[in-house]
Structures are given as C-alpha cells and as structure tokens.
MIPAZA-539162 format. One record per residue (C-alpha): x negated, y negated, z. Coordinates in nm, 4 decimals, padded with zeros to 6 digits, always signed. Last residue first. Example, Ala and Ser with C-alpha at 12.3 -4.5 7.8 and 13.67 -1.06 7.14 Angstrom:
<sites>
<u: -01.3670 | v: +00.1060 | w: +00.7140>;
<u: -01.2300 | v: +00.4500 | w: +00.7800>;
</sites>
This chain:
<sites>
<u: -00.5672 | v: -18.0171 | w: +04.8062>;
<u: -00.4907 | v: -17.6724 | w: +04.9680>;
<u: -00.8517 | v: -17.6123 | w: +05.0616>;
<u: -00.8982 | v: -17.9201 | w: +05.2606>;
<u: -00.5604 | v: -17.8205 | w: +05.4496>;
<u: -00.6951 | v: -17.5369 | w: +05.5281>;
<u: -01.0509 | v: -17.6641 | w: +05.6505>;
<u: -00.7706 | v: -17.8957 | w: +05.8553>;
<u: -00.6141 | v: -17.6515 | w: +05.9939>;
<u: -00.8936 | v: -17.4358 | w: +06.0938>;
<u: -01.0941 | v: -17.7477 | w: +06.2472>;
<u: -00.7504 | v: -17.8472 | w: +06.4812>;
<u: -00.7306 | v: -17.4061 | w: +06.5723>;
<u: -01.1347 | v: -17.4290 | w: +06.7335>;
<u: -01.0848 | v: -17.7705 | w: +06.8991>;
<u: -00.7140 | v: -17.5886 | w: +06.9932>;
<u: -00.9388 | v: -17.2983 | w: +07.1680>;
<u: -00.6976 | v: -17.0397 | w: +07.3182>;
<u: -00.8337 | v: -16.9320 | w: +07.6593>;
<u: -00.5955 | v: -17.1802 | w: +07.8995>;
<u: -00.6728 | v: -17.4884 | w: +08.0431>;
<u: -00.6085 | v: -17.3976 | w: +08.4150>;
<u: -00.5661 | v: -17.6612 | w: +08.6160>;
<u: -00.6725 | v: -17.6853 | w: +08.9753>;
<u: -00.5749 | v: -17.9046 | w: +09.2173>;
<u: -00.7660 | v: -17.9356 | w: +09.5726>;
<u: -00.7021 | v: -17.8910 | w: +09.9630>;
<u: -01.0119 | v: -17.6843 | w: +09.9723>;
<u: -01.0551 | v: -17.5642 | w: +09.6147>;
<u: -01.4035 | v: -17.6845 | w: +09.5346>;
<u: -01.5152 | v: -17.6300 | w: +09.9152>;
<u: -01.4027 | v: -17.2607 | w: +09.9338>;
<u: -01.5243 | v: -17.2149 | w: +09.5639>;
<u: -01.8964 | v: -17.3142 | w: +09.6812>;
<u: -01.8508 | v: -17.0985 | w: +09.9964>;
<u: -01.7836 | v: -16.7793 | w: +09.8177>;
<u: -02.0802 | v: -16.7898 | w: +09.6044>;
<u: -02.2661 | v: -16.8824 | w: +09.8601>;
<u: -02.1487 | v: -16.5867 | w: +10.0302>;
<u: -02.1750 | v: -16.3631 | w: +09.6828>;
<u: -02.5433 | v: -16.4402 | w: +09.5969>;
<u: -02.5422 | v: -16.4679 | w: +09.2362>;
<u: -02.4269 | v: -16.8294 | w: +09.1709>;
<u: -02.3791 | v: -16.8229 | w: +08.8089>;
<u: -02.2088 | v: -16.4677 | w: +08.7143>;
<u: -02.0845 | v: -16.5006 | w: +09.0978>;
<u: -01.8359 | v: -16.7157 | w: +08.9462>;
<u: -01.6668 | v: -16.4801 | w: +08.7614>;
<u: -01.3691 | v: -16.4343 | w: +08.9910>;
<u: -01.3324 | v: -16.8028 | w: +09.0230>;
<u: -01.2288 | v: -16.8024 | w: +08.5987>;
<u: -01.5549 | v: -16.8905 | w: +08.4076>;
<u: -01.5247 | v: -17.1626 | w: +08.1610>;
<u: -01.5820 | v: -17.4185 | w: +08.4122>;
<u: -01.4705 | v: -17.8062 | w: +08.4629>;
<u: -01.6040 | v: -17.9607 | w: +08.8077>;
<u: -01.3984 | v: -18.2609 | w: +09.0212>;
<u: -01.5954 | v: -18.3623 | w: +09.3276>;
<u: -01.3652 | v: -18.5937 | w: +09.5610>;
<u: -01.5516 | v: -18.7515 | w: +09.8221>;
<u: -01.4841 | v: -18.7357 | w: +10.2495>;
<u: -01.3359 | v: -18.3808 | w: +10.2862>;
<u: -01.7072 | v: -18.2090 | w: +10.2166>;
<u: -01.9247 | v: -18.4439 | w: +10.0073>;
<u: -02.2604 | v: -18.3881 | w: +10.1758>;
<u: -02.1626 | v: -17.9563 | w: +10.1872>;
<u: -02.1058 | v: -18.0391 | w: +09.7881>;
<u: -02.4324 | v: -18.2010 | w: +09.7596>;
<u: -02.5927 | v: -17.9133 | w: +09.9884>;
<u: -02.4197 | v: -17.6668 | w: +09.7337>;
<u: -02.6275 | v: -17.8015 | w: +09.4750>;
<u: -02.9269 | v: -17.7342 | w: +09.6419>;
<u: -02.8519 | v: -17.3914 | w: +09.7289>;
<u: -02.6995 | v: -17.3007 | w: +09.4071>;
<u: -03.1107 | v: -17.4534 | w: +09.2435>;
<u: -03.2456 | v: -17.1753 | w: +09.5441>;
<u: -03.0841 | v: -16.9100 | w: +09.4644>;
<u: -03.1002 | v: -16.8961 | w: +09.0403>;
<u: -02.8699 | v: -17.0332 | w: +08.8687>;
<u: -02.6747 | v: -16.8627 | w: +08.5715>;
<u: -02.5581 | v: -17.0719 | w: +08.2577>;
<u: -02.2347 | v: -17.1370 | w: +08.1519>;
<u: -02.0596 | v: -17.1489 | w: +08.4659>;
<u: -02.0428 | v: -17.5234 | w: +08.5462>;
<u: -02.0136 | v: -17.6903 | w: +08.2145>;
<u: -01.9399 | v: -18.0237 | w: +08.3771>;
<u: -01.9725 | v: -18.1479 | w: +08.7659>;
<u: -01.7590 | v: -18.5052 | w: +08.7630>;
<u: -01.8799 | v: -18.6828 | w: +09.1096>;
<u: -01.5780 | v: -18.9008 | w: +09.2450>;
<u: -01.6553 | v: -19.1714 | w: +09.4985>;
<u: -01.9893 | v: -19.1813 | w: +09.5179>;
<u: -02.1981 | v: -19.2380 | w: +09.7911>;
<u: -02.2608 | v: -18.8366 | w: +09.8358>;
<u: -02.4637 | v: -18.8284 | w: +09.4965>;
<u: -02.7229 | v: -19.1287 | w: +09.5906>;
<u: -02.7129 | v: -18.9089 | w: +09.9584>;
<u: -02.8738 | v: -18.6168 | w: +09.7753>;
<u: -03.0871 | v: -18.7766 | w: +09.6048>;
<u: -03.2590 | v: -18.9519 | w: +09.8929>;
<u: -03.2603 | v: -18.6510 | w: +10.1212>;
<u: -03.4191 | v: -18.4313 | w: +09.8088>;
<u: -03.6761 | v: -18.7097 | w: +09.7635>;
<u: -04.0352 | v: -18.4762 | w: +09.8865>;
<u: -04.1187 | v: -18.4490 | w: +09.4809>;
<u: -04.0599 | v: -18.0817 | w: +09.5025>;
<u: -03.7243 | v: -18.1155 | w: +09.6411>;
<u: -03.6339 | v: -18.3818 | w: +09.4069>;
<u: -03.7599 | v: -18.1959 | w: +09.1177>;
<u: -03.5413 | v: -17.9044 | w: +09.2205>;
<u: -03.2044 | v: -18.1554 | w: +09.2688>;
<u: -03.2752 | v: -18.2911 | w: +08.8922>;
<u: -03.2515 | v: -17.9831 | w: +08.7364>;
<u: -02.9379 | v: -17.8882 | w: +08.9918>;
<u: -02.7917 | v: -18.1899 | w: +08.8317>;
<u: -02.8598 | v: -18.1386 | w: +08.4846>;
<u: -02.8026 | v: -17.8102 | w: +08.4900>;
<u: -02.4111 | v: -17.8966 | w: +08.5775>;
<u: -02.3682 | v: -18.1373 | w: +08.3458>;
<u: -02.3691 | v: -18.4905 | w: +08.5154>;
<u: -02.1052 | v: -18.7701 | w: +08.5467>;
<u: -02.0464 | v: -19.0381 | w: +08.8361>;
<u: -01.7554 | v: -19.2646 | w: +08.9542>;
<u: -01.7142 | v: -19.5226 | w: +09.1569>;
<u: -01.3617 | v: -19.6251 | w: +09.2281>;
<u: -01.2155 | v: -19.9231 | w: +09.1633>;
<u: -00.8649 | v: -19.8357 | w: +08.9633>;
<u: -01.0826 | v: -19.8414 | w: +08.5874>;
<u: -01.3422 | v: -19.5768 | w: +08.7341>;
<u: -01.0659 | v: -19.3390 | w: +08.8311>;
<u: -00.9221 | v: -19.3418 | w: +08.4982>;
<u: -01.2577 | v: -19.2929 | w: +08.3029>;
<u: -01.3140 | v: -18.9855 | w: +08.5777>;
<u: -00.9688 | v: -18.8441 | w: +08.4991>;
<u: -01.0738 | v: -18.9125 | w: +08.0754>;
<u: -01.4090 | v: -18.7430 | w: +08.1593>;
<u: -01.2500 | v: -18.4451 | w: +08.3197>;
<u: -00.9620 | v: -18.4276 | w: +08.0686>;
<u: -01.1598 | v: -18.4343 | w: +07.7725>;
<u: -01.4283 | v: -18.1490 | w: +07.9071>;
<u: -01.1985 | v: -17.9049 | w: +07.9933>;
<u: -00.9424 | v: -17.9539 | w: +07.6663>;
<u: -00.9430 | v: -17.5968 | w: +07.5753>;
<u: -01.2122 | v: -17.5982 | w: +07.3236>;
<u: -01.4638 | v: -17.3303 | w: +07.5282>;
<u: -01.1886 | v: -17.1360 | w: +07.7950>;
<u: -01.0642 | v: -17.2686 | w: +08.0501>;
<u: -01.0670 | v: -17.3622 | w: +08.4686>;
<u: -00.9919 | v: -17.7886 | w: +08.5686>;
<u: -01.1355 | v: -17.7930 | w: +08.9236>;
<u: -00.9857 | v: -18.0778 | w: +09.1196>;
<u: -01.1301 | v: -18.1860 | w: +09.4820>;
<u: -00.9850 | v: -18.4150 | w: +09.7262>;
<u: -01.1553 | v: -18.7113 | w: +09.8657>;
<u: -00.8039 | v: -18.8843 | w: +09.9849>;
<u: -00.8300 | v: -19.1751 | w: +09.7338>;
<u: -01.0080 | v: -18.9121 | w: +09.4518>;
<u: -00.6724 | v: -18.7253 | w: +09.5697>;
<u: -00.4650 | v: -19.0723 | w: +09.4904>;
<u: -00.6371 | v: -19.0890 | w: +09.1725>;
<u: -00.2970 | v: -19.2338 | w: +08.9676>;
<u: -00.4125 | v: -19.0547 | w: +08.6686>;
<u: -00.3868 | v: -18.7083 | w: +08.8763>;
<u: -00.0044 | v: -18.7430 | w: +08.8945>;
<u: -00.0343 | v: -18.8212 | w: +08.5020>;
<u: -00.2320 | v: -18.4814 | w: +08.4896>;
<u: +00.0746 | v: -18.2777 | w: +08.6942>;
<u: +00.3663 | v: -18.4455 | w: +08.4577>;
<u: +00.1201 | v: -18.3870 | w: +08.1033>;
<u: +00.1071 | v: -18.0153 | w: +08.2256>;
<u: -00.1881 | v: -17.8058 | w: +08.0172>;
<u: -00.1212 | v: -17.4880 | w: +07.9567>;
<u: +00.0770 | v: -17.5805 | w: +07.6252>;
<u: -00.2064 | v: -17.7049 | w: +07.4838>;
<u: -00.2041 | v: -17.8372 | w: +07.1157>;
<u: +00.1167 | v: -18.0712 | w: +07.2047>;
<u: -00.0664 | v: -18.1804 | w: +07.5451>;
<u: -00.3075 | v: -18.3752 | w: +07.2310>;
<u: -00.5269 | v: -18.6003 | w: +07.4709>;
<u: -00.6455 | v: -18.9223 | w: +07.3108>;
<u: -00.3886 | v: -19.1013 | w: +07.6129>;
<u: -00.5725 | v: -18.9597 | w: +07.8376>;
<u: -00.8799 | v: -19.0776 | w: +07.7342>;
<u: -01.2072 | v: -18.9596 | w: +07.6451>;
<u: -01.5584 | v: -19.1631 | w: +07.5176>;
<u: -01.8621 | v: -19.0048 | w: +07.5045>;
<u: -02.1777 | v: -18.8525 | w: +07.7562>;
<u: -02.0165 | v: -18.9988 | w: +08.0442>;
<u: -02.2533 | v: -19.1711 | w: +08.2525>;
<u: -02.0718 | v: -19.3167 | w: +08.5509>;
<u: -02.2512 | v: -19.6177 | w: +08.5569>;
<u: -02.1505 | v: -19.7279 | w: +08.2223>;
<u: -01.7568 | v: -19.6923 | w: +08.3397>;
<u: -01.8091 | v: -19.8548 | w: +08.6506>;
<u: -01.9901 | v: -20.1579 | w: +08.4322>;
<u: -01.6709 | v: -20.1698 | w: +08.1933>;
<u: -01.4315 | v: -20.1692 | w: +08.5411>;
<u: -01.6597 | v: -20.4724 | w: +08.6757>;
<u: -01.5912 | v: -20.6779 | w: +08.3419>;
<u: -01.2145 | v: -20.5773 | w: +08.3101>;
<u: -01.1859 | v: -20.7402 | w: +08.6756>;
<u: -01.3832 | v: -21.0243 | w: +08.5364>;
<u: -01.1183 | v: -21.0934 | w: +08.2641>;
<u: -00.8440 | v: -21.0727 | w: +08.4627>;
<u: -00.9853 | v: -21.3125 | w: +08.7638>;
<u: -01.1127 | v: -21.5553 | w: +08.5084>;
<u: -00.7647 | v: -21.5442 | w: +08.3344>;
<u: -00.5465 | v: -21.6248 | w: +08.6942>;
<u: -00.8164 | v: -21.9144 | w: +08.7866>;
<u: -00.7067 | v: -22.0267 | w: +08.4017>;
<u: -00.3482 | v: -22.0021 | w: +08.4454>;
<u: -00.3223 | v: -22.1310 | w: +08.7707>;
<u: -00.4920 | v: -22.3998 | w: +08.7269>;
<u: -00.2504 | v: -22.5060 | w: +08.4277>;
<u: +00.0319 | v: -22.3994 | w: +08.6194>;
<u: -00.1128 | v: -22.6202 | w: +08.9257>;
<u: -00.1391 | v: -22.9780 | w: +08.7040>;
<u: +00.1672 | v: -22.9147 | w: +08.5604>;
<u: +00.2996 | v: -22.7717 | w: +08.2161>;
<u: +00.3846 | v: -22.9718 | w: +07.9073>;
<u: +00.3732 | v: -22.6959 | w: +07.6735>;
<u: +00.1769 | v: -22.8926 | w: +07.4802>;
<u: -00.0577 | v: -23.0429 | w: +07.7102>;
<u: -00.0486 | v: -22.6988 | w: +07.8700>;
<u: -00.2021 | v: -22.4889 | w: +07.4967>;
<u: -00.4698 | v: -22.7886 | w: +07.4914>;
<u: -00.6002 | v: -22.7479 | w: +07.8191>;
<u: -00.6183 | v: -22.3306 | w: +07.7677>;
<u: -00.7708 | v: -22.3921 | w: +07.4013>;
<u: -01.0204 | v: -22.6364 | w: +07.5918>;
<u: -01.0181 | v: -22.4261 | w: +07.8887>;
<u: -01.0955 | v: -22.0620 | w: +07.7490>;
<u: -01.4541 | v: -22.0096 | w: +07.7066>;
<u: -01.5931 | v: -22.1963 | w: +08.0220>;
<u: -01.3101 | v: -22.0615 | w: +08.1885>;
<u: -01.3880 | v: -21.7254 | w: +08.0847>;
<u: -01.7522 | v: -21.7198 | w: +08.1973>;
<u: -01.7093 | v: -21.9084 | w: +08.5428>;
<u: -02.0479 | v: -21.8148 | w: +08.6761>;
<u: -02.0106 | v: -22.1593 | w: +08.9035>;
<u: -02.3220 | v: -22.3484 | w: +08.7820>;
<u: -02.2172 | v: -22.2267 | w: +08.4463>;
<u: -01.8191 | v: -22.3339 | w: +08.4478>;
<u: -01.9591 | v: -22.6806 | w: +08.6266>;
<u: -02.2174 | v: -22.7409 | w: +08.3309>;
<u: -01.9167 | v: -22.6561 | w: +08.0668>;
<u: -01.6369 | v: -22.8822 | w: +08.3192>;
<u: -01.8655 | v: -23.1736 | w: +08.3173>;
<u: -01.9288 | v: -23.1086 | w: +07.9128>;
<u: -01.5728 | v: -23.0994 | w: +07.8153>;
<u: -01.4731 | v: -23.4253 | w: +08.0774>;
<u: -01.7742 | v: -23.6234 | w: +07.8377>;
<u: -01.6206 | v: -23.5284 | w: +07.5403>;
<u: -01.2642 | v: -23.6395 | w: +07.6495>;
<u: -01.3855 | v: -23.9795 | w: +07.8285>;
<u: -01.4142 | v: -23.9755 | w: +08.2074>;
<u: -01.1770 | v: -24.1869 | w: +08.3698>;
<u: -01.3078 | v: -24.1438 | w: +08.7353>;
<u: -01.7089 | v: -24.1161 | w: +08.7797>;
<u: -01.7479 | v: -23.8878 | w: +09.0862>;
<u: -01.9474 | v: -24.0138 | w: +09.4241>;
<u: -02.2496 | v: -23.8525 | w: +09.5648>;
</sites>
C-alpha cells in the first residue's frame, strides 16, 4: 500500500493520532503537536525532534510500570523517604537508610529487619524501602504479618498452600509488618516459615517488629523455630534498630501544646 506525500496539517494530525493508537503510543499521541510545534521553533532536526518524543514515551511509560509496581505491592498508605523526620529519631542513620535506597541487598536477596518500639518510624521506613525498591524495577509485595499467616492457613485447608507459597517466593522483596504483636500458634509459624525457607538467599524479605530478637519466642513459641526464623531474617542482613521513644507519640504532644498555647 503506498503513502499519500504532502499531506495537509489536519490531515498529518490525524495519521499520526490513528498511528499513536494502533501503536499504544500514549504520550506521543498527547505530546506531538506541542512537541512539533516547540522544534519548528527551536529549529531542531528531523532526529532531535524524534528523539525527543521516542525519549518522552520511554519516560513516561517507565513512570507508568513503576505506578503499577507500586499498586501491586499493597501498601496500606503512602511513605517516603524523603517524608521521614531523621531529626525526631536519632537511632535512625540517614547514611545507612540512603545505602538501603539504592536496593542493592533486595539486588543480592538480602534480608533487613528494622527492630522498635510503637511510633518509632518501623512502619514508614519499611514501606518507603519497599516504595524505593518498586520505583528501580523490582517487584515488591506488602502484608501484615496476620494477614499472611491468615491467608497461609486457608491455603492449607483449601489444598493451595504450594500455589501460595510460590506467588510469595516470585517476588522480589516481601515487606512482613507488625511481626511480634500478636502470638502464633505452631502450625500458622510453620507456614510462614516455609515462605521464608522458599525465599532463603534468593529474595530479600524485609519485616518491622516491636519485639527485640530475644522476645521473639513471645510470637513463635517453639524455641527451634523460633531460632530458625531469626537465623534466616538476619542471615547476611541489616538491621536497624528504631529505638523505644515514640516521636508519633512526642509530634501529637507538641502540637496539643502548641494548640493550648494559642
């Protein structure tokens, strides 16, 4: 099939729209009339002008894929890194959590266990390290620590224990939260030490706990398995300890004060 040459303005806009849709070219199909009109301008060449909208396309569908890691991880809210006060928590190194930004242990499947007190910044910093992980590539998931072992039981009784199991060991980084707080009984730390056993020195696992090691067997009562969970959660890993003073609990003081005082 042969091209028309000399196409007129209106008609070259609504070639390159059907092209843009037949091609999933989103941005370009949003972008090349201000784009076209910007190099006419500017007076740049054929390739510039090429390169500048292949160049957009590729930026703005790498910010697409990192937004759909980012749903698929299920975090329960928004953190960042940046949103982290290391002012309110002198525990907390910024130096040693910027190293972590760069994910090169999620890269070599290493854990991180981040150990405080309720209010210390836990929480934050796991989801933030899990946002940042899921913005470089990697695939990322989120579940309170009930949660999963909740959903590990019904697996087992439902016969898809193997299936569940291996959805959790694909991941890249699995975020455990609020392990600690509640006790398990044998056979739920069982089952969630099989998805740890499944992401032994190939996946990272990073968990935040309000219960020092030591206190561990407060949640997983028999002390091997007890034992063996912290062995593979600190195996080559970082841990950070957040500290026991709550700054959630010292930021809602101040400002009550400062509520008072005007």
């Amino acid at each position: 099939m042969t091209r028309k040459r000399g196409l007129t303005e209106e008609a070259a806009t609504a070639s390159i729209d059907q092209a843009c849709r037949m091609l999933r070219l989103p941005t370009i199909r949003q972008q090349f009339k201000d784009q076209a009109d910007g190099a006419a301008r500017e007076q740049m060449s054929y390739r510039a002008f090429l390169a500048e909208l292949l160049m957009a396309e590729c930026d703005d569908r790498a910010r697409r894929r990192s937004e759909c890691r980012i749903r698929a991880a299920a975090f329960p809210r928004e953190k960042s890194l940046r949103a982290f006060d290391f002012d309110a928590n002198a525990n907390v190194d910024p130096a040693t959590v910027n190293t972590l930004a760069t994910c090169e242990w999620v890269k070599k499947g290493e854990p991180l266990c981040l150990i405080g007190d309720s209010g210390t910044g836990k929480s934050h910093l796991l989801i933030a390290l899990g946002t940042e992980a899921a913005m470089q590539g990697f695939r990322v998931r989120y579940a309170l620590a009930t949660k999963l072992v909740n959903e590990l039981v019904e697996a087992a009784d439902e016969k898809q224990l193997s299936k569940t199991i291996a959805r959790y060991g694909r991941v890249d980084l699995l975020c455990i939260d609020e392990l600690g707080y509640m006790e398990l009984d044998r056979r739920g730390a069982e089952l969630l030490f099989q998805v740890l056993t499944e992401r032994e020195e190939k996946n990272s696992v990073a968990i935040a706990s309000n219960e020092s090691f030591s206190g561990w067997t407060k949640t997983f009562t028999d002390p091997r398995l007890c034992a063996a969970i912290v062995d593979r959660l600190t195996f080559n890993g970082a841990i950070i300890q957040t500290g026991t003073e709550s700054y959630r609990l010292a930021h809602t003081k101040a400002q009550a004060q400062q509520a008072s005082a005007g």
